[in-house]
N, C-alpha and C positions, 0 to 999 in steps of 0.2 A: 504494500500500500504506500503510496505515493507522498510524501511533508504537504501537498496541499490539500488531498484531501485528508488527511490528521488534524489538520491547521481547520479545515472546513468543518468536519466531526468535534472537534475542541469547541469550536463557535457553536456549533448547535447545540450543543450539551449544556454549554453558558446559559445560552438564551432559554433553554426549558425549565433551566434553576431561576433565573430574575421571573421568569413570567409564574413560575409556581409560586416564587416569594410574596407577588403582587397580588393572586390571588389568596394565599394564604393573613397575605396584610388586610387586603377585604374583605375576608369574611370577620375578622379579629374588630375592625370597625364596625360592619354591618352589627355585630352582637352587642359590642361597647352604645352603639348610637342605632338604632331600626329603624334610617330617614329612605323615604326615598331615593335619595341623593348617594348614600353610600350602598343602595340596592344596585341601583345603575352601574354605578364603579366595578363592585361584585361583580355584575354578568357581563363586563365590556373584559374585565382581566381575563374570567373566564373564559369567556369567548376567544381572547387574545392566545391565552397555552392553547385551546383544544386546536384554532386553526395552526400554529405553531408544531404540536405534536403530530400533526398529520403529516405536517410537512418533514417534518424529523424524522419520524418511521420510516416515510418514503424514500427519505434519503440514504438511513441505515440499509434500506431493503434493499433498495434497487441503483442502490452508487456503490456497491463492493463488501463494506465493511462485515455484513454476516457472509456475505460467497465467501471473502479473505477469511475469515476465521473456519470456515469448516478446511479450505482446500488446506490451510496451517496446521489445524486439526480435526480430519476425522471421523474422532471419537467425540465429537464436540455438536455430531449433526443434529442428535437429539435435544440438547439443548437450545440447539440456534433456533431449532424448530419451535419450543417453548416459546421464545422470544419473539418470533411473529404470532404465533396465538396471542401472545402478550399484547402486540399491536394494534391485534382487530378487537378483543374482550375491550380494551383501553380505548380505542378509536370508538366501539359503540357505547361506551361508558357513558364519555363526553359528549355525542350526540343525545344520548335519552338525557342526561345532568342539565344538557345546554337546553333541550326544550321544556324540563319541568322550572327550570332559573324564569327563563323568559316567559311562561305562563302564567306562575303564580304571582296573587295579589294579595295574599292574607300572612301579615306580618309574622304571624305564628308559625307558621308552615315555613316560611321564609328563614327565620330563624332556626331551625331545625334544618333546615338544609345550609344553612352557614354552619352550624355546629359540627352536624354528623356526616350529612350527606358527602360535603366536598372534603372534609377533613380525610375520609376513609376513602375516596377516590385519591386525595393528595399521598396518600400512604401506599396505595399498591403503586401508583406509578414511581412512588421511590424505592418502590420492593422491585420494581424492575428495572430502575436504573441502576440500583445497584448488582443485582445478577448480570445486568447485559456488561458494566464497569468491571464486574471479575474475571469473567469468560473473556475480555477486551485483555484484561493483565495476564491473565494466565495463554493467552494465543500467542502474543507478542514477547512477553517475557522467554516461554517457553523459545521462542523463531530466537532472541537474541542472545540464548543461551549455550544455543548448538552451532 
């Protein structure tokens, strides 16, 4: 795999940690304050990662980075495979998240989905950033060890 696209893969990985932060930071407001105002912010972040993660997946998928790790390793096809289930379960996540965000109007509900809902979406997609981050070390580490 090529320093640009590393350099490219780097940048997208940035970019899904600030936009997770952001919507992480608005739900944190939305609970602190229940205004419309910080509901809006909520579904724009939101909105911002899930288009952002689509576009990341597609990039892991279909620009090298999982092909490069099986042909590196493997014994590693099963798990790569993991990693795009990972993609599509995650991709229709953020779709059904993103149409119950932008439907509802009852503060309560609303609230319950700042708490629980996106908190436990926020958490698998870092259950698989960090799986796809190990299988990343352990493909490459392994290539620059032999």
């Amino acid at each position: 795999m090529d320093a640009k696209y590393m350099s490219a893969l780097k940048h997208q990985h940035e970019r899904v940690h600030t936009l997770r932060a952001q919507v992480e930071g608005a739900c944190v407001d939305y609970v602190d304050d229940s205004t419309a105002e910080h509901w809006q912010a909520l579904a724009g972040a939101f909105r911002g990662l899930a288009e952002h993660l689509d576009r990341h997946f597609s990039f892991e998928e279909h620009e090298g980075f999982l092909v490069d790790v099986v042909e590196r390793m493997p014994e590693s096809a099963g798990r790569v495979k993991e990693l795009r289930e990972d993609h599509d379960s995650i991709r229709l996540a953020f779709m059904d998240w993103g149409r119950v965000i932008e439907s509802s109007a009852d503060v309560a509900q609303q609230s319950e989905i700042a708490r629980n809902g996106i908190n436990a979406l926020l958490e698998t997609l870092d259950e698989h950033e960090k799986r796809e981050a190990a299988l990343l070390q352990e493909a490459y580490l392994r290539d620059a060890g032999s």
